[in-house]
Residue, then its C-alpha position, 0 to 999 in steps of 0.5 A: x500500500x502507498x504511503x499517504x493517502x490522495x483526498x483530491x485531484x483537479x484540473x485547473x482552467x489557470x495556472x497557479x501562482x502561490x498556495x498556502x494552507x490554513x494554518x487552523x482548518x483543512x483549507x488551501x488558499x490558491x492565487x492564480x494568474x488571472x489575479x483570482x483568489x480561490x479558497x479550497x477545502x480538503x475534501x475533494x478539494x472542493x471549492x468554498x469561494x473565489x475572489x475575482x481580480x478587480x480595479x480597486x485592489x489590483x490584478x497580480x497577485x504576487x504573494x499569499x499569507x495566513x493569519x495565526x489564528x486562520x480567520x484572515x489572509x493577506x495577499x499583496x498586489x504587484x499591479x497598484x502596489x497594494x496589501x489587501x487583508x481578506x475575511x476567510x469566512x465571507x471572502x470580504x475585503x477587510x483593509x486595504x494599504x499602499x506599499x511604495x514598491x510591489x511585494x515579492x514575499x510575506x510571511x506572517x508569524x504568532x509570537x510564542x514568548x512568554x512573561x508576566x508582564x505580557x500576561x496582565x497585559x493579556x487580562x486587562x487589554x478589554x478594559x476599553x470595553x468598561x468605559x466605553x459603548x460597544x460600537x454599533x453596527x452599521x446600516x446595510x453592512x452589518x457583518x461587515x462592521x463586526x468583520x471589521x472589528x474582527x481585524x484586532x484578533x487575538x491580543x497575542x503579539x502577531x507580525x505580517x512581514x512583507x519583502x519588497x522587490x526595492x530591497x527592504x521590508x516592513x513589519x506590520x503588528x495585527x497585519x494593520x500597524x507598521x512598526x518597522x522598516x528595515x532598508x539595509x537589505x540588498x537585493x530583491x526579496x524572495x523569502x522571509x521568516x522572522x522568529x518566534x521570539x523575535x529575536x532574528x529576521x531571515x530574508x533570503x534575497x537575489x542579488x546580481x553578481x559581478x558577472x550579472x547573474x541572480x545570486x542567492x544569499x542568506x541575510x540574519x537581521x538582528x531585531x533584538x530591540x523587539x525581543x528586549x521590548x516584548x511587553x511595550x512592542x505588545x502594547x504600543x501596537x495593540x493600542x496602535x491597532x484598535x486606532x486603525x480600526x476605529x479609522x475604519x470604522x469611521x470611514x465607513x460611518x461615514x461612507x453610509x452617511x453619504x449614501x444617505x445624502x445622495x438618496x436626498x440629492x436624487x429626490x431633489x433633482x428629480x423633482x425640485x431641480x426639474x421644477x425650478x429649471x423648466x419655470x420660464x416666468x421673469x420673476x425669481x421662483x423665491x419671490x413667487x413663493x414668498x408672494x404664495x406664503x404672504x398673500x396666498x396667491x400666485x401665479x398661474x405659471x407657478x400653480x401649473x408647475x407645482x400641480x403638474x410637477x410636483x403634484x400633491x402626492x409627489x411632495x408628500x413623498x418628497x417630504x416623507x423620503x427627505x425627513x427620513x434621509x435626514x434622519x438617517x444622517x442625524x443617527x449615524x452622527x450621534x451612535x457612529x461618528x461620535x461613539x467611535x471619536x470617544x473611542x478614538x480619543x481613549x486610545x490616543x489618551x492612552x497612547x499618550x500616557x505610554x509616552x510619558x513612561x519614557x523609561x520604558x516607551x521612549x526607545x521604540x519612538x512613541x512621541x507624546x508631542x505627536x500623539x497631542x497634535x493627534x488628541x486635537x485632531x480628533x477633538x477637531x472632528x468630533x466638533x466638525x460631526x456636532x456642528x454638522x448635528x445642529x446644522x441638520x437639525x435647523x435644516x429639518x426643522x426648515x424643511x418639514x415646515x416649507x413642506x407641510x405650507x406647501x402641502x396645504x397650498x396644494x390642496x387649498x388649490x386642488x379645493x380639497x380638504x385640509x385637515x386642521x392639524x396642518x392648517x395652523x402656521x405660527x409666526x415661528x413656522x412663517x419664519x421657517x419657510x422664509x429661511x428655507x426659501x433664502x437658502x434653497x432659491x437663490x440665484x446669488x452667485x456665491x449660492x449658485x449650485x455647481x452645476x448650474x442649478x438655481x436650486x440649492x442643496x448644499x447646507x448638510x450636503x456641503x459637509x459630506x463632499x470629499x473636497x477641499x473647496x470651503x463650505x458653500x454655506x458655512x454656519x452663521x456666528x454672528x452674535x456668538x458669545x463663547x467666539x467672541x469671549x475666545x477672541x477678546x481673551x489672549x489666553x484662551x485664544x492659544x489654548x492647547x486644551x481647546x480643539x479648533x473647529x475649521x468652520x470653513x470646512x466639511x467633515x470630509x476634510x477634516x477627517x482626512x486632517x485627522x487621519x493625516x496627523x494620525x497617521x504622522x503620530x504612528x509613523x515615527x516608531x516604525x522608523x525608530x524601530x527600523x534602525x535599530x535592526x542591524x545585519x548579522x549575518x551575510x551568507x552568499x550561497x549559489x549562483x543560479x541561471x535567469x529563472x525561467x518566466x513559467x516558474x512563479x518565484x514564490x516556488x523556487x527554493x530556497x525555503x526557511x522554517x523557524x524551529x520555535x521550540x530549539x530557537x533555529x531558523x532552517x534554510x533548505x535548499x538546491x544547487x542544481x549546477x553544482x551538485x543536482x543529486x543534493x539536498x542542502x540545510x543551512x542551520x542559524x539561531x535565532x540569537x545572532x551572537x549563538x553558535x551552531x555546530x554543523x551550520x551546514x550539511x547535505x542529504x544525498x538523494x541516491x537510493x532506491x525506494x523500493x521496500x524490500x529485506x536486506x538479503x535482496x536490496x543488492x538486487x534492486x535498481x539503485x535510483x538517482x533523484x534530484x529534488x524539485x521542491x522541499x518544504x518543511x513539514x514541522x521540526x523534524x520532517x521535510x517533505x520532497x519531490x523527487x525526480x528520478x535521474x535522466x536514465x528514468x527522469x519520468x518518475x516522480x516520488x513525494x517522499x518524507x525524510x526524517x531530519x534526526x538523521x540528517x542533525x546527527x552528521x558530526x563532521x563539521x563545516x568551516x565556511x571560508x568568509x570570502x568564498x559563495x558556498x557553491x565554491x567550496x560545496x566539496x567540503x560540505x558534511x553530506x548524509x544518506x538518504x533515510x526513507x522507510x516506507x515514507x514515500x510515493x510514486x506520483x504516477x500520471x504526473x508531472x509533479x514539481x511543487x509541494x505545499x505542506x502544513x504538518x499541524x492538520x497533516x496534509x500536502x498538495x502536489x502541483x504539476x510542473x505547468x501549474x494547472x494540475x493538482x493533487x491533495x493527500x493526507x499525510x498521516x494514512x496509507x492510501x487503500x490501492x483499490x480507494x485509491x484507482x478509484x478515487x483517481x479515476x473519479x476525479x479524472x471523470x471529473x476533470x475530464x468533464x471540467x476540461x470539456x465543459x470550460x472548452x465550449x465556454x461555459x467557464x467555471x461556474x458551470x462545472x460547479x452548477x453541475x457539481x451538487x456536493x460542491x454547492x453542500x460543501x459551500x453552504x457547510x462553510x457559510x456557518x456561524x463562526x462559533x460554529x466553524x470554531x467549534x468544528x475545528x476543535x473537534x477535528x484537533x481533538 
């Protein structure tokens, strides 16, 4: 019986770029040239979701990584130089920042060490939540606002590490807030591992050599800064995170509040706009209604367009779809906007009070001048979102007494009845309609609406245009006695305890000021951050040919691994020229100053595979394999492909090789510091290959690369042309006749796919066809509790 038993096979209509296994669930995320983001699961490799490219986020994907805890995963984009941070549960976009260069490799790792300090820290982190409201979901996006709070995760320290083709990388904590740059990198990015303890940051990079060839080399940077500072670093960037957040969350406040204005806007310009422009009478339409409003008479032109335009049961409509918008409005500003503001300033406050600690804050570059100057702006636009209350609230009063006067002028010209709740118009309500008629019908230039309407919407609208002209309307002050004691007093005018409030500004503008000024106040620790990462080690390993254009770099070796419980960072890899029947381990600790004995060894990868006793092993064939792809499948196994040698290159092996034998080498190599390791690769310690039955022929198969996750113990093996893919659980022998038939269904089924996709039906046909696909789909739509507890149940 082969080793490993396969769960799935599939045909793909577009070649795959990267793939990463779920690091909590039997879940295989897959980029493919397209820039389409594909989501499979384990059993049958049955598709859950697919995210397609699109103008927002970007069309090449150039690397994919998981969060820690499985509930989010990032990729980057090389086309519009963008990270996106993706809900796995509902395949949402969740955040979205730029990068100055395109990605070339990310890694995102959990860190595991532990003080007492980080366990307070641990227990007390949602003391927020005694203080301040829960924040209220928003309107027509409920699971995304509490997606959107998802973002925060677990209060264990994690890191997103992004390498970038310009020859630096950028550590993002929660994979929101960055707190490092580290420039003195050279080359391009392949691959990263940053350790567990954050002691030491691997990066393998390509560098051209004198002779212009891509040369691979090994870079330790010593991140001793964030180890030393574990507890402050903790803080500083969950604090920093919930701040990210909380940006989020207002800017999508906001977004529903504009979507709520522009339903008034519509209504407006069907009706009123259309009303005032089609009136061809010399006098001004504002004149004509006052003349309605004070002797109750008007013109037969002005009675024809407001029965025939309008008409009475169009303005109640209005009226009603006005009221509600404005109200729409008016609560987004009291539960979301200035909820979330409070919160914002409770954070920053807190930031603050960790600057004043200088002891322990002020070597990670938290600067409380800046943190200050970000309290005021956020004072700014919580006095912005007030004003734009008081501002609603005259504009509705406004609006609901111009309505109700005109409903009962129509009527009184319709001669019908009017009913005597709506005939009773007080001064005040007379003062009212001659407001609303200032504002809104005037032909005054400075009132004229950009377009080149004569009818005026602008008071609450001019808030929530994303522009930095002033406001069209700013709110009268005259006669303001708080603005005129600030004025007359020289002490108070300067006050650093008195936010400014722009009253020539929209809540656009200064919520851009904010996030502005907000972000400065997060930038400086990222830089304080980043120099003091210094290179510890440099280790030029192989020269290597131009890479060819179909291989996706993402594959190609080398590969690192962090080995938590021995402190150890591991890079495997290849030299095809040199010696192409080796594999190579490259061993550092994660403490740069630590030394590791037997730093470099090789596996030789000659041996045959067939299971048989002693007395007959003379007697087999004795293969000699090259290996296409590693990966390490936890701390003590690697999992391979092989390939046999030119005599029978046709056979391709997934096989397991033990590290124990391969650690326990006791020659020791002396690495001469002037010299690349391909030029004294003779001198490297070399071990055999030990296989046992751990081991399987990928028949029918032009297998090349392999993706593993030795936690939930499976594998995926992609062909050489990047189309066609075989998933297998690690941990069973596969049954023979299962097996045939199991191939032979999913080839049925690619055959089917293949044929379907070929008269252009595309994918989405194959999967109406594909009933257990739809059952697995719906399964993952669950509650999240739910899922949760599923995975616990499979872990246990």
């Amino acid at each position: 019986m082969p080793a490993f038993r396969q769960v799935g096979e599939k045909q793909l209509p577009n070649p795959v770029l990267c793939m990463a296994w779920s690091p909590k669930r039997d879940l295989i995320a897959l980029a493919n040239t397209t820039g389409e983001l594909l989501l499979h699961r384990l059993a049958s490799f049955q598709r859950v979701w697919s995210l397609p490219p699109s103008e927002y986020t970007g069309k090449e994907i150039t690397a994919l990584a998981w969060r820690p805890d499985g509930k989010i995963l990032a990729f980057s984009l090389g086309d519009t130089k963008q990270v996106v941070l993706c809900g796995v549960e509902k395949a949402e976009i969740l955040h979205v920042f730029p990068m100055q260069s395109p990605v070339t490799c990310m890694h995102w790792m959990e860190v595991v060490e532990e003080s007492s300090a980080l366990s307070a820290f641990y227990n007390s982190e949602d003391e927020s939540k005694l203080f301040l409201p829960k924040l209220p979901t928003l309107p027509k996006s409920e699971e995304k606002s509490d997606e959107i709070m998802n973002l925060l995760g677990e209060v264990r320290l994690n890191i997103l590490v992004l390498g970038v083709d310009a020859g630096f990388v950028e550590l993002y904590a929660y994979g929101m807030y960055k707190i490092a740059t580290l420039t003195g990198v050279s080359g391009t990015c392949r691959s990263l591992s940053l350790s567990s303890d954050l002691r030491s940051l691997s990066v393998i990079t390509e560098v051209r050599s004198a002779d212009n060839n891509p040369e691979i080399c090994y870079i330790q940077l010593d991140t001793g800064l964030l180890s030393d500072c574990l507890p402050e670093v903790t803080r500083m960037a969950r604090k920093f995170t919930h701040i990210s957040t909380l940006l989020q969350y207002l800017h999508l406040s906001l977004t529903c509040m504009c979507e709520a204005w522009e339903d008034i806007l519509m209504q407006m310009d069907l009706r009123l706009t259309k009303f005032v422009q089609e009136k061809n009478t010399s006098t001004q339409v504002q004149d004509e209604f006052l003349e309605l409003l004070l002797w109750g008479q008007s013109s037969p032109e002005l009675q024809a367009l407001l029965m025939n335009q309008l008409t009475v049961k169009g303005l109640k409509k209005l009226g009603q779809s006005i009221e509600s918008s404005y109200s729409s409005i008016q609560k987004l500003v009291i539960s979301h906007l200035q909820s979330g503001s409070e919160a914002l300033l409770y954070h920053l406050s807190e930031v603050k009070g960790m600057s004043r600690w200088k002891q322990k804050f002020e070597p990670l570059g938290l600067d409380s001048v800046a943190i200050e100057g970000a309290i005021t702006a956020v004072g700014s636009f919580s006095l912005k979102a007030n004003e734009l209350l008081q501002v609603i609230d005259k504009s509705m009063k406004n609006f609901k007494a111009f309505f109700r006067w005109l409903y009962v002028a129509m009527l009184r010209m319709c001669e019908e009845h009017v009913p005597p709740e709506l005939n009773k118009m007080t001064q005040k309500d007379i003062a009212f309609v001659a407001d609303f008629l200032s504002e809104h019908f005037s032909e005054n230039e400075e009132l004229f609406d950009r377009k080149g309407k004569y009818f005026n919407v602008e008071r609450v609208g001019q808030y929530l245009k994303d522009e930095d002209e002033d406001l069209v309307s700013p709110p009268n002050t005259k006669g303001n006695q708080w603005l005129k004691f600030l004025q007359e007093s020289t002490h108070l005018k300067e006050s650093p305890l008195l936010f400014p409030s722009y009253p020539q500004k929209s809540l656009h503008f200064v919520k851009r000021m904010m996030e502005n000024v907000i972000e400065q106040c997060l930038q400086k620790p990222a830089e304080v951050i980043g120099k003091s990462v210094k290179p510890a080690v440099f280790l030029p390993l192989y020269t290597v040919p131009e890479s060819s254009e179909n291989t996706p770099r993402l594959f190609e070796l080398p590969s690192l691994w962090n080995d938590k419980k021995a402190k150890m960072h591991y890079v495997l890899f290849c030299m095809p020229e040199i010696s192409p029947c080796k594999l190579y381990l490259l061993r550092r600790g994660t403490d740069p100053n630590r030394h590791i004995p037997n730093s470099v060894m090789s596996i030789d990868l000659s041996h045959h595979l067939d299971n048989t006793d002693d007395d007959n092993a003379a007697a087999q064939p004795n293969y000699v394999y090259s290996c296409l792809d590693a990966r390490f499948y936890d701390d003590e196994m690697l999992t391979v492909v092989l390939q046999g040698s030119e005599e029978d290159n046709r056979r391709r092996v997934l096989a397991q090789i033990p590290l124990a034998s391969t650690l326990s080498c006791e020659t020791e190599f002396n690495w001469e510091p002037n010299l690349r390791l391909d030029q004294q690769s003779s001198a490297i310690p070399c071990q055999g290959l030990v296989l046992g039955n751990q081991w399987r022929e990928l028949e029918s198969m032009k297998a090349q690369f392999v993706a593993v996750n030795g936690i939930r113990k499976v594998a995926c093996v992609l062909s050489a042309n990047l189309r066609h893919i075989r998933v297998f659980e690690m941990d069973v022998e596969d049954e023979d006749d299962e097996g045939a038939e199991s191939q032979n269904a999913s080839a049925d089924q690619d055959g089917l796919e293949m044929t379907m996709t070929s008269q252009g039906q595309g994918e989405e046909s194959v999967e109406a066809e594909d009933e257990p696909g739809e059952r697995e789909e719906a399964a993952f739509q669950k509650p999240e509790e739910h899922l949760e507890s599923e995975e616990a149940l499979e872990l246990s």
